[in-house]
N, CA and C atoms as a LAMMPS dump frame, in Angstrom:
ITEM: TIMESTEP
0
ITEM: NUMBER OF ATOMS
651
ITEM: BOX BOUNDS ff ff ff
-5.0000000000000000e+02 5.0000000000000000e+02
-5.0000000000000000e+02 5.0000000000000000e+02
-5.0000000000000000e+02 5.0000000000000000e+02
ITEM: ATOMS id mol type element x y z
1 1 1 N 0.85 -1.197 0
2 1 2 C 0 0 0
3 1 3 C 0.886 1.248 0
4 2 1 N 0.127 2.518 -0.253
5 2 2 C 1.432 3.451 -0.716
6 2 3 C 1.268 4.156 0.329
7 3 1 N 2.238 4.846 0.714
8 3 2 C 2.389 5.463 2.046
9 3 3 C 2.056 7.211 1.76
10 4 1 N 0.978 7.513 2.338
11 4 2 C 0.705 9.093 1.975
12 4 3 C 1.525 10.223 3.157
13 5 1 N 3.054 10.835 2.57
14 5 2 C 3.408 11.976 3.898
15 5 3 C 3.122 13.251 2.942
16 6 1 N 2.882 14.16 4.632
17 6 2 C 2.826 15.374 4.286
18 6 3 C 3.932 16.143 4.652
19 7 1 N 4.733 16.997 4.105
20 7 2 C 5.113 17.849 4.793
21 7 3 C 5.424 19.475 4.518
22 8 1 N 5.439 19.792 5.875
23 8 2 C 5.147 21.644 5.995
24 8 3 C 6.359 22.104 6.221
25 9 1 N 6.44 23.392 5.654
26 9 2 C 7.687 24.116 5.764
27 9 3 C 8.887 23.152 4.208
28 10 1 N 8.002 22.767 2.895
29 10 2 C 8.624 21.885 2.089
30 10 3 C 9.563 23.593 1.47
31 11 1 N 11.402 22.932 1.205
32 11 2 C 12.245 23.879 0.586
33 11 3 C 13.113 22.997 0.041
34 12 1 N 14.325 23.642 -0.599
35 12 2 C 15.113 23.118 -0.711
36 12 3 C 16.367 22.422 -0.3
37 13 1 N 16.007 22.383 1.274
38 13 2 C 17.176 21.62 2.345
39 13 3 C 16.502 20.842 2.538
40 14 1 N 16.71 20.365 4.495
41 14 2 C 16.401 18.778 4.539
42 14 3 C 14.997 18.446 4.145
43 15 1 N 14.093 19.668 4.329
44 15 2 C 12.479 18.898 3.514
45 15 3 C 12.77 18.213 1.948
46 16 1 N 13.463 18.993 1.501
47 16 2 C 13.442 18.622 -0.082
48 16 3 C 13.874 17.476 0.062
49 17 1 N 14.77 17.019 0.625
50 17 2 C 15.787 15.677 0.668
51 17 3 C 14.867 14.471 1.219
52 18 1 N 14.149 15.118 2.095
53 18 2 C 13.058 13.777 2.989
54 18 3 C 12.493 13.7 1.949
55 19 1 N 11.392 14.866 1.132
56 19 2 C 10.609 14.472 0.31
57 19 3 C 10.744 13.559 -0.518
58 20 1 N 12.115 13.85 -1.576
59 20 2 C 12.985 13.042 -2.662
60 20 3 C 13.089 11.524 -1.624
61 21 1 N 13.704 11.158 -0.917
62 21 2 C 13.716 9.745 -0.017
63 21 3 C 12.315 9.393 0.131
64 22 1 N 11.212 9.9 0.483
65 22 2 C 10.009 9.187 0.626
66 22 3 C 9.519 8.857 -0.839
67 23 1 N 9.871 9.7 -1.683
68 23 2 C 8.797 9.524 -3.48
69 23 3 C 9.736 8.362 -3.479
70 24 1 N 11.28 8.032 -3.662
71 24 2 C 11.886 6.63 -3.736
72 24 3 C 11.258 5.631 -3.431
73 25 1 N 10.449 5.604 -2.307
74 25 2 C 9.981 4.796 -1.321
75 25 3 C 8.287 4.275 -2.699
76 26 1 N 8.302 5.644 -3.831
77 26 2 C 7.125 5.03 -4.373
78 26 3 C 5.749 5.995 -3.522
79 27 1 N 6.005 6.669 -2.478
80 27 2 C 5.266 7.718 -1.557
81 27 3 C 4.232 8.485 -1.957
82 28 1 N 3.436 8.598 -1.991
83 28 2 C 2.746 9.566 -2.159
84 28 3 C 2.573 11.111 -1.268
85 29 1 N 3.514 12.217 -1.634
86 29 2 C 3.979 13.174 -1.09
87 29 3 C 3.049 14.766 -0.99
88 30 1 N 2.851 15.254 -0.104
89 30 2 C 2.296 16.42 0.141
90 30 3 C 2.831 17.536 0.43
91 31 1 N 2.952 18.669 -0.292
92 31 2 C 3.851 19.47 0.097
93 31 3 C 3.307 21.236 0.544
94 32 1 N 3.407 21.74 1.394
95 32 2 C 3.339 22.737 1.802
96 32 3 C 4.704 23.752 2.13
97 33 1 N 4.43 24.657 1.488
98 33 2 C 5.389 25.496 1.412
99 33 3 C 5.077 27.061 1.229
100 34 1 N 5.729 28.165 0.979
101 34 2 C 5.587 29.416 0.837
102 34 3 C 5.335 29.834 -0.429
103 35 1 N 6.451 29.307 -1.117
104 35 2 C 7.012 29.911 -2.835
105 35 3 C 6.162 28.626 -3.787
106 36 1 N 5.625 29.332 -4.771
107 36 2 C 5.178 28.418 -5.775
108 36 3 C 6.291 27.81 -6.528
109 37 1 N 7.532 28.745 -6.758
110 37 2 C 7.842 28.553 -7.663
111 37 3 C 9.08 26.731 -6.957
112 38 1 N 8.833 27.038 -5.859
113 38 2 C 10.042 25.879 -4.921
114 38 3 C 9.421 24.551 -4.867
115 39 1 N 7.865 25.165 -4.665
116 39 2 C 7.222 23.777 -4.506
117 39 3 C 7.018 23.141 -5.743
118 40 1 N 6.958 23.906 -7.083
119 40 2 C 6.844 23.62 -8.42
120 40 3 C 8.036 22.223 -9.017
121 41 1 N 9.139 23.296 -8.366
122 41 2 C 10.662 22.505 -8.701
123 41 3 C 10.646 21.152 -7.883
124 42 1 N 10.511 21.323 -6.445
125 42 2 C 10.195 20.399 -5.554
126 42 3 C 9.757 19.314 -6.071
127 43 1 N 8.4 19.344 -6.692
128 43 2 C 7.439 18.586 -7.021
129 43 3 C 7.426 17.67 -7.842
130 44 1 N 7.952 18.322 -9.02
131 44 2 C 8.579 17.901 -9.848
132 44 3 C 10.014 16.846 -9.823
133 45 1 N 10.741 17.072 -8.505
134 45 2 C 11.381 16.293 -8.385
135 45 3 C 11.388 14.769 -8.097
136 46 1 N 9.825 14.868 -6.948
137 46 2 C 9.21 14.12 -6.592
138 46 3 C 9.139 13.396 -7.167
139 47 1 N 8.025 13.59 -8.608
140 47 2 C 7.674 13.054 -9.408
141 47 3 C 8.933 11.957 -10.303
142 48 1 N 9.971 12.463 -10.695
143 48 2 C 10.853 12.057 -10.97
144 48 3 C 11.869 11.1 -9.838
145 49 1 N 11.232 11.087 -8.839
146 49 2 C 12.194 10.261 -7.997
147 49 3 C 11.432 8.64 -7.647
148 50 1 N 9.563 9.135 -8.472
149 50 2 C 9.14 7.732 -8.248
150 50 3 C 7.683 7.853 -7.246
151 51 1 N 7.702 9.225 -6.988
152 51 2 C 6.239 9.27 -6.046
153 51 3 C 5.208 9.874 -6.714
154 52 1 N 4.264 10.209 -6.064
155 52 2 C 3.128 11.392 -6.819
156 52 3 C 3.507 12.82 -5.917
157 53 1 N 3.287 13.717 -6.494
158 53 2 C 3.325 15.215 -5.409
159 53 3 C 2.21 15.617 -5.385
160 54 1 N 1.858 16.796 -4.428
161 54 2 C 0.768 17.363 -3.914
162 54 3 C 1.23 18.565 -3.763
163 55 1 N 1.466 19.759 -3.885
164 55 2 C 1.386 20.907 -3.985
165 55 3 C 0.715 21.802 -2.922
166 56 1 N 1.243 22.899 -2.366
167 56 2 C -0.02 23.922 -1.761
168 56 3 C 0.468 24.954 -0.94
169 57 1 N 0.708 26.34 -1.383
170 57 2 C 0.966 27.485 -1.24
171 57 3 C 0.185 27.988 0.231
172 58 1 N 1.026 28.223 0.714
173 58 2 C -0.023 28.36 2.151
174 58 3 C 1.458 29.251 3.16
175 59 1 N 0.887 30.229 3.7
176 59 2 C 1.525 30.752 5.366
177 59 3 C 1.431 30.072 6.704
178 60 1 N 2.311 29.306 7.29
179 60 2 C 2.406 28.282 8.035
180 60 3 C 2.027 29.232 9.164
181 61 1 N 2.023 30.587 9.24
182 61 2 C 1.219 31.035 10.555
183 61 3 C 0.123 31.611 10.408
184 62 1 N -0.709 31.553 9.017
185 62 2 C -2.525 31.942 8.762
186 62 3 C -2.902 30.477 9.291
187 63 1 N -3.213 30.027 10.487
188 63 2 C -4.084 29.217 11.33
189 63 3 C -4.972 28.758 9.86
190 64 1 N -6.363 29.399 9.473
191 64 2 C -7.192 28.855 8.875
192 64 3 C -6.618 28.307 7.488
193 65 1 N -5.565 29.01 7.062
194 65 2 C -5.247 28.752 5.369
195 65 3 C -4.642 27.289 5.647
196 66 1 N -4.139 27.423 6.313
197 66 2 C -3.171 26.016 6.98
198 66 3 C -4.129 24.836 7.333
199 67 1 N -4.891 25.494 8.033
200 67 2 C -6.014 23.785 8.192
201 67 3 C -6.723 23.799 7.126
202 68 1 N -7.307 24.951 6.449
203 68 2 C -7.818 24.367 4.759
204 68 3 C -7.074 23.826 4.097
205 69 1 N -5.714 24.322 3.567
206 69 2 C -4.753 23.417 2.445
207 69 3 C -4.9 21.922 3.685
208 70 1 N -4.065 21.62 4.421
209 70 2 C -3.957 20.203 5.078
210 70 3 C -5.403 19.349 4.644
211 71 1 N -6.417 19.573 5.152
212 71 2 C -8.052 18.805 4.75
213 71 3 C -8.21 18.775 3.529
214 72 1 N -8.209 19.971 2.694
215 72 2 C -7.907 18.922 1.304
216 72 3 C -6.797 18.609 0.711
217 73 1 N -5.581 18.342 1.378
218 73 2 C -5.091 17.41 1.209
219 73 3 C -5.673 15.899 1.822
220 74 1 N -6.146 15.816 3.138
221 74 2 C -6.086 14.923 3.743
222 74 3 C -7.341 14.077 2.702
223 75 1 N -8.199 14.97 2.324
224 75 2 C -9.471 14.64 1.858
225 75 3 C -9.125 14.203 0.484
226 76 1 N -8.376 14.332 -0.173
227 76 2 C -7.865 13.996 -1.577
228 76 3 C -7.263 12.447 -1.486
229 77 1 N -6.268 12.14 0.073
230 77 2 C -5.724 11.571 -0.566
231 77 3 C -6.343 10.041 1.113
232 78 1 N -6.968 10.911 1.686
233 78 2 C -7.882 9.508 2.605
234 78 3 C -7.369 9.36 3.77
235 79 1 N -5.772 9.331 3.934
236 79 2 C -5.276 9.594 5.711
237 79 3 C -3.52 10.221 5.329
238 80 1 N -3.215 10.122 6.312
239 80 2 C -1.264 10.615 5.948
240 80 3 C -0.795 9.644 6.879
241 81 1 N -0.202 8.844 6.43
242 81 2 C 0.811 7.977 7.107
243 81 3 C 1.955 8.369 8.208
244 82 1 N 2.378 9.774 7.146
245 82 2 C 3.608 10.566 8.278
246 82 3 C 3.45 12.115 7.665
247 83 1 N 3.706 12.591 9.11
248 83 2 C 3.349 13.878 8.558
249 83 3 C 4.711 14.067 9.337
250 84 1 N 5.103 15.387 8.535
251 84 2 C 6.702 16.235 9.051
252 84 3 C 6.916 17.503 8.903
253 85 1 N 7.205 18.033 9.975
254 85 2 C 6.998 19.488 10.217
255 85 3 C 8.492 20.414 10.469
256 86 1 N 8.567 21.135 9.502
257 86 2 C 10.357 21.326 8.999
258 86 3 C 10.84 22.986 9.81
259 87 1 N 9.764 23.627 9.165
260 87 2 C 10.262 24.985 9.323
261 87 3 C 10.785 25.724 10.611
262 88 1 N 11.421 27.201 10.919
263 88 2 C 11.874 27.809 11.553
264 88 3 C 12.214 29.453 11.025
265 89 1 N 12.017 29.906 11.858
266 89 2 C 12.376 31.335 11.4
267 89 3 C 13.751 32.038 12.131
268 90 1 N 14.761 32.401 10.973
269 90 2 C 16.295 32.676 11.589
270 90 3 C 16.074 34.068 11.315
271 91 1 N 16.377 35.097 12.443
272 91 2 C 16.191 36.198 12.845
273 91 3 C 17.6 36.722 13.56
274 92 1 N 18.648 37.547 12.74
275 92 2 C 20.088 37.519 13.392
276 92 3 C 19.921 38.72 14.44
277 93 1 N 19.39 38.454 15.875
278 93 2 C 19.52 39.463 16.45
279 93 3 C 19.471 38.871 18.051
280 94 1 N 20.321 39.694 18.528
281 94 2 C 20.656 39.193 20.064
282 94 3 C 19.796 39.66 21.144
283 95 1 N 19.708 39.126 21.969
284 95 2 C 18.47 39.37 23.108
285 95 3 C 18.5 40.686 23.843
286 96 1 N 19.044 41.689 23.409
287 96 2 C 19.63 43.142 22.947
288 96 3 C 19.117 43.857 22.438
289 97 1 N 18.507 43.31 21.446
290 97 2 C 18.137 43.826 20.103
291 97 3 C 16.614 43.12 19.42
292 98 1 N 16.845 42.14 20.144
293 98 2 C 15.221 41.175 19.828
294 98 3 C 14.097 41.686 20.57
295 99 1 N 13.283 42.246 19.684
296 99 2 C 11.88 42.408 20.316
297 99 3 C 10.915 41.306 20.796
298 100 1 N 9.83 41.661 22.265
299 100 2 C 9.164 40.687 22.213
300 100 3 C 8.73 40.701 21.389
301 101 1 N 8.122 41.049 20.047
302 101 2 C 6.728 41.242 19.075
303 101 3 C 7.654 39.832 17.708
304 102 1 N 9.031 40.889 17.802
305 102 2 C 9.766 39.596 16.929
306 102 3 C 9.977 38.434 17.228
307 103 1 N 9.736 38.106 18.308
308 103 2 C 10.323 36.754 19.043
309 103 3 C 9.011 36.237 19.299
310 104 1 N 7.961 36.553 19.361
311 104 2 C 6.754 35.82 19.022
312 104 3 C 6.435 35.862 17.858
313 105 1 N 6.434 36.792 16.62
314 105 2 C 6.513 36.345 15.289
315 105 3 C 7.16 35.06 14.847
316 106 1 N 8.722 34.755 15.344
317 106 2 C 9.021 33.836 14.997
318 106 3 C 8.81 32.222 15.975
319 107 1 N 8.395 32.535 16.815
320 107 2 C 7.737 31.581 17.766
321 107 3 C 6.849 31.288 17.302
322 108 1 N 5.86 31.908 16.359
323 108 2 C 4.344 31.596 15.834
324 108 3 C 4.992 30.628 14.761
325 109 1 N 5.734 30.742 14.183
326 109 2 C 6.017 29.978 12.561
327 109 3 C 6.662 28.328 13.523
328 110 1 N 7.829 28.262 14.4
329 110 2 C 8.643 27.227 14.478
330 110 3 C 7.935 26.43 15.474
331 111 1 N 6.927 27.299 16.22
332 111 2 C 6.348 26.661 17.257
333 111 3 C 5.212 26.407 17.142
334 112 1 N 4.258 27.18 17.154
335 112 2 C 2.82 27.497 16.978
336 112 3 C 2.353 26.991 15.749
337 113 1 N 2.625 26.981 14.992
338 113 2 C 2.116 26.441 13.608
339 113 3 C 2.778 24.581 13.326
340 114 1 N 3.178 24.213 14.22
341 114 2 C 2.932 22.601 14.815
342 114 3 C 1.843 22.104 15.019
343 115 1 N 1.175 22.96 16.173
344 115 2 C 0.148 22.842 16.755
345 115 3 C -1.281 23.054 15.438
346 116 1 N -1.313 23.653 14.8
347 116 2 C -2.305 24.144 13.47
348 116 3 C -2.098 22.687 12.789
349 117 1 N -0.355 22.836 12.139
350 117 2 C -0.568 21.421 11.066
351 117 3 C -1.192 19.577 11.939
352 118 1 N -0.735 19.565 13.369
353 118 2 C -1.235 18.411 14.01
354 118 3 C -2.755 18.377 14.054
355 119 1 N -2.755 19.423 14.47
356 119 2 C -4.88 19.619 14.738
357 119 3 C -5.352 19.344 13.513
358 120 1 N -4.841 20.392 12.234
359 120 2 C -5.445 19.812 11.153
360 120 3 C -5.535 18.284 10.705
361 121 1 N -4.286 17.918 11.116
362 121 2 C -3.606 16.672 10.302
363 121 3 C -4.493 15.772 11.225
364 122 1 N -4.848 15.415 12.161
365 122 2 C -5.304 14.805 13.222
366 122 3 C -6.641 13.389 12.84
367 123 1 N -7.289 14.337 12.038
368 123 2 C -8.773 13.497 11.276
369 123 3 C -7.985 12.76 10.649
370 124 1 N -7.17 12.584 9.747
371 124 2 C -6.424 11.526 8.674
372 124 3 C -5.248 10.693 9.352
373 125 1 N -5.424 11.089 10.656
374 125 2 C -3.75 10.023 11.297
375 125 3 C -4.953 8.78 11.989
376 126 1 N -4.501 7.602 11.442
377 126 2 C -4.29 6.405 11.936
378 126 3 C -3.699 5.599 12.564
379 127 1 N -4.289 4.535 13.583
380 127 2 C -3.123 3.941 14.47
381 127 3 C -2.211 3.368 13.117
382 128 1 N -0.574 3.353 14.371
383 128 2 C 0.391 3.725 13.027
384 128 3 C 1.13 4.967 12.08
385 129 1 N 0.289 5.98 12.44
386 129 2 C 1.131 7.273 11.67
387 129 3 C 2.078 7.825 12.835
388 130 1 N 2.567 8.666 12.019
389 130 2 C 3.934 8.809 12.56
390 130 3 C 3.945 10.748 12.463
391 131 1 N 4.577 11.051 13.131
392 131 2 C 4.805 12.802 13.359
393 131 3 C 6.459 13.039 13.342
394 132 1 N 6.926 13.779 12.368
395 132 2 C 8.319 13.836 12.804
396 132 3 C 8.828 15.502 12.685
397 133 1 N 9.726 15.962 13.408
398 133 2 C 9.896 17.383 12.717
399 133 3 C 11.591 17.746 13.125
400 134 1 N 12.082 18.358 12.625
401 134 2 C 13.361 18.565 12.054
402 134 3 C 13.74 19.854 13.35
403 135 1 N 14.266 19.229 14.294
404 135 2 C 15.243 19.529 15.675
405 135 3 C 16.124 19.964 15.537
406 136 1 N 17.068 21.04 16.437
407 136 2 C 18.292 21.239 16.188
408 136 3 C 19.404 21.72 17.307
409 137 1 N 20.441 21.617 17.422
410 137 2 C 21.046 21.723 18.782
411 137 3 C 20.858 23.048 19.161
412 138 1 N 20.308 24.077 18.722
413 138 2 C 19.759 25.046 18.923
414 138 3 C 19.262 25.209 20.302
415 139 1 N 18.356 24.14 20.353
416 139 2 C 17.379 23.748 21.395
417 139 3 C 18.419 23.751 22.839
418 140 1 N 19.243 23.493 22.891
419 140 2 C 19.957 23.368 24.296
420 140 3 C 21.212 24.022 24.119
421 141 1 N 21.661 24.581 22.827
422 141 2 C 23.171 25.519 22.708
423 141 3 C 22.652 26.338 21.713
424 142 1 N 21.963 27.419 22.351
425 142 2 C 22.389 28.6 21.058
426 142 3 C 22.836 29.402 21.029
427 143 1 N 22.869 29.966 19.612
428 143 2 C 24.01 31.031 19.592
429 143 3 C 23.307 32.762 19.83
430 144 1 N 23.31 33.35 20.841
431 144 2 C 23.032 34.654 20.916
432 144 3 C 22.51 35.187 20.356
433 145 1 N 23.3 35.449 18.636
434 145 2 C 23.532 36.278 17.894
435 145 3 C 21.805 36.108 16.73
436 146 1 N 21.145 34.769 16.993
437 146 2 C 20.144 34.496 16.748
438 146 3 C 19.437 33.944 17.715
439 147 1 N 18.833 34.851 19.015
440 147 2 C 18.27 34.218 20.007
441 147 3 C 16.96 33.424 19.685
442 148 1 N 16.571 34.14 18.747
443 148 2 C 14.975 33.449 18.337
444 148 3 C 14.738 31.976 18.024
445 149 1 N 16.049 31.95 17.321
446 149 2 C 15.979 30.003 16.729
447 149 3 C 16.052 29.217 17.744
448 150 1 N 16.831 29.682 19.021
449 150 2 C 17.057 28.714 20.124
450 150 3 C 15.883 28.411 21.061
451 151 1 N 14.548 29.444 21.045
452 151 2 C 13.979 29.433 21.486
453 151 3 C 12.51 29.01 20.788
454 152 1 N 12.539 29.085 19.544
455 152 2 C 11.942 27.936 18.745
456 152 3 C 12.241 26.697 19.107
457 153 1 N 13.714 26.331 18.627
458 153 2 C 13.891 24.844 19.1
459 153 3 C 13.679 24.021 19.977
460 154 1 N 13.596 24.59 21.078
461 154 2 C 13.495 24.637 22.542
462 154 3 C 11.884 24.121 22.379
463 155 1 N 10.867 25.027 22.217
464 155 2 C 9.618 24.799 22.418
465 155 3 C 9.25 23.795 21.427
466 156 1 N 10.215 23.839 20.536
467 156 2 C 9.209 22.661 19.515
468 156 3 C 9.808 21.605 20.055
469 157 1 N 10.592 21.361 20.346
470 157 2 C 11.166 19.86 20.812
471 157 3 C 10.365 19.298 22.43
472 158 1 N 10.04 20.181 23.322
473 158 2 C 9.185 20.033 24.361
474 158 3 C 7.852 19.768 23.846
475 159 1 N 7.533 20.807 22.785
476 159 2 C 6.112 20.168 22.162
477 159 3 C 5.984 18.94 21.405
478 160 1 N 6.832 18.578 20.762
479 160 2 C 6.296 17.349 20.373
480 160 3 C 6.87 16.036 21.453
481 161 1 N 7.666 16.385 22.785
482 161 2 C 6.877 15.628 23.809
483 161 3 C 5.565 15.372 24.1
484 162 1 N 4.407 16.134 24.237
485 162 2 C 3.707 16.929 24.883
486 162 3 C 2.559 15.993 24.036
487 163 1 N 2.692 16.113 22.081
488 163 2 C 2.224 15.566 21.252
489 163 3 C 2.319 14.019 21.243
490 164 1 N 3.135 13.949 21.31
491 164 2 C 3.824 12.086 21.699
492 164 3 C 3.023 11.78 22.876
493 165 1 N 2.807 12.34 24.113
494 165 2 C 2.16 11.525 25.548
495 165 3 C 0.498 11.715 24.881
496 166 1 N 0.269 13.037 24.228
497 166 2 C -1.463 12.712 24.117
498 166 3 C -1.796 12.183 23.053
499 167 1 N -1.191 11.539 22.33
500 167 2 C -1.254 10.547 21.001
501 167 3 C -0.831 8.812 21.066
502 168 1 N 0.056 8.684 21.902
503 168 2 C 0.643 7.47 21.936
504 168 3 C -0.763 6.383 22.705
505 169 1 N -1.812 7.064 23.088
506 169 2 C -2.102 5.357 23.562
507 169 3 C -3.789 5.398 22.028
508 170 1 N -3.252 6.052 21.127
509 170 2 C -4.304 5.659 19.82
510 170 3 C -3.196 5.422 18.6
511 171 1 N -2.198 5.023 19.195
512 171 2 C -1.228 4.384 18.381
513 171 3 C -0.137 4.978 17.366
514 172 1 N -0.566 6.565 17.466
515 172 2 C -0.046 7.633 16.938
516 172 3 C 1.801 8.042 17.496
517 173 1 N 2.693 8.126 17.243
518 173 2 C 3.73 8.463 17.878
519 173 3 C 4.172 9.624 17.365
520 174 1 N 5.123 11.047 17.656
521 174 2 C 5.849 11.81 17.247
522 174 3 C 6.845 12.102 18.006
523 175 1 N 7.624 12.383 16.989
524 175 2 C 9.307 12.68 17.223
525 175 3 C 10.333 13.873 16.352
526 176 1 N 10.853 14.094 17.275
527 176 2 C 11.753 15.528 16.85
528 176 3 C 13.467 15.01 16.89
529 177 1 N 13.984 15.578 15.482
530 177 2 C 15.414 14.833 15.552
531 177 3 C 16.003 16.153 15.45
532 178 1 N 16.997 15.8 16.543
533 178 2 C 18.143 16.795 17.308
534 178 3 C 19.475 16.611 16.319
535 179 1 N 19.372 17.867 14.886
536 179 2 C 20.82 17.858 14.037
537 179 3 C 21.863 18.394 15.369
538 180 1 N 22.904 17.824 15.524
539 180 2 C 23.64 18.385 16.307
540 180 3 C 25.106 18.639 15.555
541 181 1 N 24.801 19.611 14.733
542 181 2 C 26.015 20.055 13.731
543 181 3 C 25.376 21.065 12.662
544 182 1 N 26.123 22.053 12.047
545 182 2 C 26.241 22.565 11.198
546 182 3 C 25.614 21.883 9.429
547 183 1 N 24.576 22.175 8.751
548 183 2 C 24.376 21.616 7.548
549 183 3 C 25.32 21.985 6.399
550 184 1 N 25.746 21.565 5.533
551 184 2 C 26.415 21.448 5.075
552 184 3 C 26.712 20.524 3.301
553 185 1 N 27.025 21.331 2.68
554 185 2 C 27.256 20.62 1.354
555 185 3 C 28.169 18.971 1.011
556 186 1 N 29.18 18.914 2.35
557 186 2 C 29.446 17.349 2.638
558 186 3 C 29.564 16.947 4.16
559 187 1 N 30.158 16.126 4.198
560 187 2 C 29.974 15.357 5.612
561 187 3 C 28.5 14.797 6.055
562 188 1 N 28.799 14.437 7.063
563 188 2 C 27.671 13.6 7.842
564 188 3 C 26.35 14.496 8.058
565 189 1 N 26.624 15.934 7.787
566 189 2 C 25.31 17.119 7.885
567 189 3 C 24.576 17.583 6.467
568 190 1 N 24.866 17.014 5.295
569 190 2 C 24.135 17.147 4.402
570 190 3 C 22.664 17.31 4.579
571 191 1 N 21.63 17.997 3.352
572 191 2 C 20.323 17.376 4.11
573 191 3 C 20.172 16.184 3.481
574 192 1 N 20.462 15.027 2.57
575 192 2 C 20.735 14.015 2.356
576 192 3 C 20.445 13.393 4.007
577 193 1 N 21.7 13.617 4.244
578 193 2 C 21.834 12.585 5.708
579 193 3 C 21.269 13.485 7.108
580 194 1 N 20.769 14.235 6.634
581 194 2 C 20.126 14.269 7.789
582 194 3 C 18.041 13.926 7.779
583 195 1 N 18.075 13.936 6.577
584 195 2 C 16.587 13.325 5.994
585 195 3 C 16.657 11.641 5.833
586 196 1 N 17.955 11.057 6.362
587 196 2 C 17.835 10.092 6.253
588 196 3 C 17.821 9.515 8.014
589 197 1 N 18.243 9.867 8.662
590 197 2 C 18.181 10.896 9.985
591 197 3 C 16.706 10.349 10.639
592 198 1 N 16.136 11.412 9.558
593 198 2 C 14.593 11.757 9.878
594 198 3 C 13.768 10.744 9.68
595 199 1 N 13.999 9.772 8.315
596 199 2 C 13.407 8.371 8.201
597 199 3 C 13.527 7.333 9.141
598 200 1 N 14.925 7.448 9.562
599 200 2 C 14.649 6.256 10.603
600 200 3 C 14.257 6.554 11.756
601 201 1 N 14.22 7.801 12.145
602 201 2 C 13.483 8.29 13.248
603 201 3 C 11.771 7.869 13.287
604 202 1 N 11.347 7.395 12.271
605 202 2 C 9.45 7.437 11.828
606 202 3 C 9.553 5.645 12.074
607 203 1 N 10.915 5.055 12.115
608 203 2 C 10.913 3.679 11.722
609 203 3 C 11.143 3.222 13.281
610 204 1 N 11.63 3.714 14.341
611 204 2 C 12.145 3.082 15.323
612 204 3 C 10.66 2.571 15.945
613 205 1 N 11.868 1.258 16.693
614 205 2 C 10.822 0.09 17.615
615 205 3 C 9.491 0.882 18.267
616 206 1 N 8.67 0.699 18.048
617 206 2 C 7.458 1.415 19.37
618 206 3 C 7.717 1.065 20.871
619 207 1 N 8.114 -0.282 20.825
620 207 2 C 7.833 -0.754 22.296
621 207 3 C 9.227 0.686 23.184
622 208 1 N 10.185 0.892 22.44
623 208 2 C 10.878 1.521 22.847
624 208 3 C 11.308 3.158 22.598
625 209 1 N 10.131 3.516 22.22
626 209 2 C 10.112 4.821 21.862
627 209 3 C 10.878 6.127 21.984
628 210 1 N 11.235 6.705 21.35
629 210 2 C 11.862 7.635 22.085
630 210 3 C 11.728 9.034 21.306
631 211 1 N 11.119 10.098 22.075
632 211 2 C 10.193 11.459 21.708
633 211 3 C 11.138 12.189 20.805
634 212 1 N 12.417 12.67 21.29
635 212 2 C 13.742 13.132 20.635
636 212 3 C 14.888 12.279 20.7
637 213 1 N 15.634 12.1 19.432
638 213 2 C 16.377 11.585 19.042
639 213 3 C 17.613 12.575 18.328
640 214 1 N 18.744 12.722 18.82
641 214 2 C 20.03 13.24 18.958
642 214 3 C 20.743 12.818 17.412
643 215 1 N 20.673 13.473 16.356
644 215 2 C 21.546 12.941 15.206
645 215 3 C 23.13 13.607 15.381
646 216 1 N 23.62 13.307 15.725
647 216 2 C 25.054 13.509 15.627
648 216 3 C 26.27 13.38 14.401
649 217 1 N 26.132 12.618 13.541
650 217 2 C 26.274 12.396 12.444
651 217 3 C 27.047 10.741 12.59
């Protein structure tokens, strides 16, 4: 049977790379993103890597646009197997210089708009689907000079604890993978390998679960 994922915050780093690894898989792929013209290319890649794509222009912090695109997706394609939630907003400014108004702007996109794509996504998850979203050492070392990302990371990685305890006994699991390195055009931080990272993170044992998972390379 073909495996239907969605995922939000779709670009050309590690989303693009998960996406491309799941259409391999033969996947049937959903993509949400900002730019038409990324998700176009995206999509297209998809297609060429062996899956079907799904398309859909949407602001990951308009609440309603976000649960409309997700439902008809969900409604098009009957449930989502795995849904994966990518994005973050990098804001170079030190806690100095960071406004509260900015630091909840970008708290609404890395954090808050989890909460929108799960609720939406929620009617189409079956015992068995899987939640994953793209972590980063951010979360417990950041760097100043972008206080906002650390404090995204931070909350999204506690939240999809939070998601994991009120999902796990309808068979639902989610998990957040902790890049703990720099991305990068080679080495072990590619988004290649770190979307590969992210797959086996959706694959680990249930009986032994584990909410965040540390990629180190």
């Amino acid at each position: 049977m073909t495996r239907n994922v969605l995922i939000a915050g779709a670009g050309p780093g590690v989303s693009g790379s998960l996406a491309r690894l799941y259409a391999a898989e033969g996947c049937g792929v959903g993509l949400l993103g900002a730019e038409d013209e990324v998700l176009a290319t995206l999509g297209a890649e998809v297609e060429a890597a062996g899956g079907t794509a799904g398309t859909a222009v949407v602001d990951l912090t308009d609440d309603a646009a976000t649960r409309a695109a997700v439902t008809r997706m969900g409604e098009h394609v009957g449930q989502f197997d795995v849904i994966h939630f990518n994005p973050s907003a990098y804001r170079e400014k030190d806690p100095l210089t960071l406004t509260p108004d900015e630091l909840l702007e970008d708290v609404r996109l890395g954090v808050g708009a989890l909460l929108t794509f799960v609720q939406a996504a929620r009617p189409f998850l079956a015992s068995g689907a899987r939640i994953s979203v793209t972590g980063s050492m951010a979360a417990d070392s950041p760097w100043f000079g972008a206080a906002s990302l650390g404090v995204q990371k931070a909350g999204v990685q506690n939240l999809v604890r939070s998601i994991d305890a009120t999902l796990k006994d309808d068979g639902i699991r989610a998990v957040s993978v902790t890049v703990r390195g720099m991305l990068g055009k080679e080495g072990a931080f590619t988004p290649d390998n770190v979307a590969l990272a992210l797959r086996a993170a959706v694959d680990q044992d249930e009986s032994a679960w584990q909410a965040e998972i540390p990629y180190a390379g």
